[in-house]
C-alpha positions in Angstrom: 139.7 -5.2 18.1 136.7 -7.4 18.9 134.2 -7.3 21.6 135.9 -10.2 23.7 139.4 -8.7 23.7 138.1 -5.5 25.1 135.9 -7.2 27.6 138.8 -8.7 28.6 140.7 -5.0 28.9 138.0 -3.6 30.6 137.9 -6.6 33.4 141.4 -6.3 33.9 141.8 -2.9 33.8 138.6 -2.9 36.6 140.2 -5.1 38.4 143.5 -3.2 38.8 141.5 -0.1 39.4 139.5 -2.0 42.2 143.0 -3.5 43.6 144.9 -0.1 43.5 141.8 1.8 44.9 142.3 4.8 41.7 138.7 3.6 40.4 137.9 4.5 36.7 135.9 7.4 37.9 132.5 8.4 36.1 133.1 8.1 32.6 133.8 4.1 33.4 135.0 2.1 30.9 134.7 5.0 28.4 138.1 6.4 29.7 140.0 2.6 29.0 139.5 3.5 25.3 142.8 4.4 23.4 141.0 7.3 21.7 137.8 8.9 24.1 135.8 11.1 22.0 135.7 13.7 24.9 138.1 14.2 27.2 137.2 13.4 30.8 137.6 16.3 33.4 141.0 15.5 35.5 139.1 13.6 38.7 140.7 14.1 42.7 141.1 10.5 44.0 140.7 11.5 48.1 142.6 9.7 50.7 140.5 8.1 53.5 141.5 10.9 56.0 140.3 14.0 53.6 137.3 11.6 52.9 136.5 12.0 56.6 136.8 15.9 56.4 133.9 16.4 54.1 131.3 13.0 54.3 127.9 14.0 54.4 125.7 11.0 54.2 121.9 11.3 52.2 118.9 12.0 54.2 118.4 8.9 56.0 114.7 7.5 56.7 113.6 4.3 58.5 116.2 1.7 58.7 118.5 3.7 56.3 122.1 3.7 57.2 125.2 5.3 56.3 129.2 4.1 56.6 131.3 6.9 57.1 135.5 6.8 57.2 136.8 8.2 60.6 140.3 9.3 61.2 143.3 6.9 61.7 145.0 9.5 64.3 142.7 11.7 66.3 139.4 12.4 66.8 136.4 12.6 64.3 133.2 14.8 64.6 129.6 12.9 63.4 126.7 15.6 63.4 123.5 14.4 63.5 120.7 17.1 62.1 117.1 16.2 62.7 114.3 17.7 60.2 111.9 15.8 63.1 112.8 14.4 66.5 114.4 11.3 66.0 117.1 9.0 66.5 120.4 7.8 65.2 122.4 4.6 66.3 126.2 5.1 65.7 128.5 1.8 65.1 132.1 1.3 64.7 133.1 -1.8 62.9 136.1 -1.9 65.2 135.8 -5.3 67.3 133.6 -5.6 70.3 132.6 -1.8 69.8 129.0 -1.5 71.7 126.9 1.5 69.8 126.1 4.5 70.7 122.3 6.7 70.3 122.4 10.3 69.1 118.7 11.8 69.8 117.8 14.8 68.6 114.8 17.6 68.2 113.0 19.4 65.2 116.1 21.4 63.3 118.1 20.5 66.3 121.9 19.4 65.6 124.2 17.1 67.8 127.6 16.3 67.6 129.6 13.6 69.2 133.6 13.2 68.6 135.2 10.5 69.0 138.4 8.7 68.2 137.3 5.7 66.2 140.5 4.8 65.0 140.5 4.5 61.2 137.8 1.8 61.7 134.5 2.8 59.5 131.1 4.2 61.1 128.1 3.3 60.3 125.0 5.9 61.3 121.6 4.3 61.3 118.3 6.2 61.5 116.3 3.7 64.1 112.8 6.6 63.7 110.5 7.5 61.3 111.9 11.0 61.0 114.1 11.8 58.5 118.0 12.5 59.8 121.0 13.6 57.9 124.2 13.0 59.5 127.5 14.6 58.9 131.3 13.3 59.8 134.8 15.8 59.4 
């Protein structure tokens, strides 16, 4: 094969991994080819509600933010840990949703649970402290 017909695989075959939500996973296109030379370890595509049960978002600085999946039915837990005092603003992406401010201390950790609804979260750090927040 030529370069253009397997460009043309590997856009279609990205686009129906993007459509069907599998994703190639983190060999990329390297696992489209009919022969890999190694053999990619077997990868655990997560549903959106076991993606809630174990999100942990980066350490978040100034103006860093972080989407988290919430529970379709029943409630979900965000943690908000802070290495300094600081403060986190918590947004649903469901319509007309007003946000909500999680403060807290040096090594201090608050939770607040909510039932969001399947609707994405987003967790902004709004200080200069660094935060880490956590969602199951």
């Amino acid at each position: 094969m030529t370069r253009a017909p397997l460009r043309r695989l590997a856009v279609s075959l990205s686009a129906v991994s993007v459509v069907s939500g599998l994703g190639l996973g983190s060999a990329g296109l390297a696992q489209a080819s009919p022969r890999p030379a190694i053999t990619a370890p077997a990868q655990h595509v997560l549903s959106t509600p076991a993606r809630a049960a174990a999100t942990q978002s980066p350490p978040l600085y100034y103006h860093s933010d972080y989407n988290f999946p919430t529970w379709l039915f029943g409630k979900t837990r965000l943690c908000v840990t802070g290495h300094s005092s600081g403060t986190a603003r918590v947004q649903s992406s469901a319509p007309l949703a007003a946000p909500e401010y999680v403060s807290v201390g040096a090594g201090q950790t608050r939770c607040i649970e909510r039932w969001w609804g399947g609707f994405p979260v987003n967790a902004m750090n709004i200080t200069y402290s660094r935060l880490t927040v956590r969602a199951s």
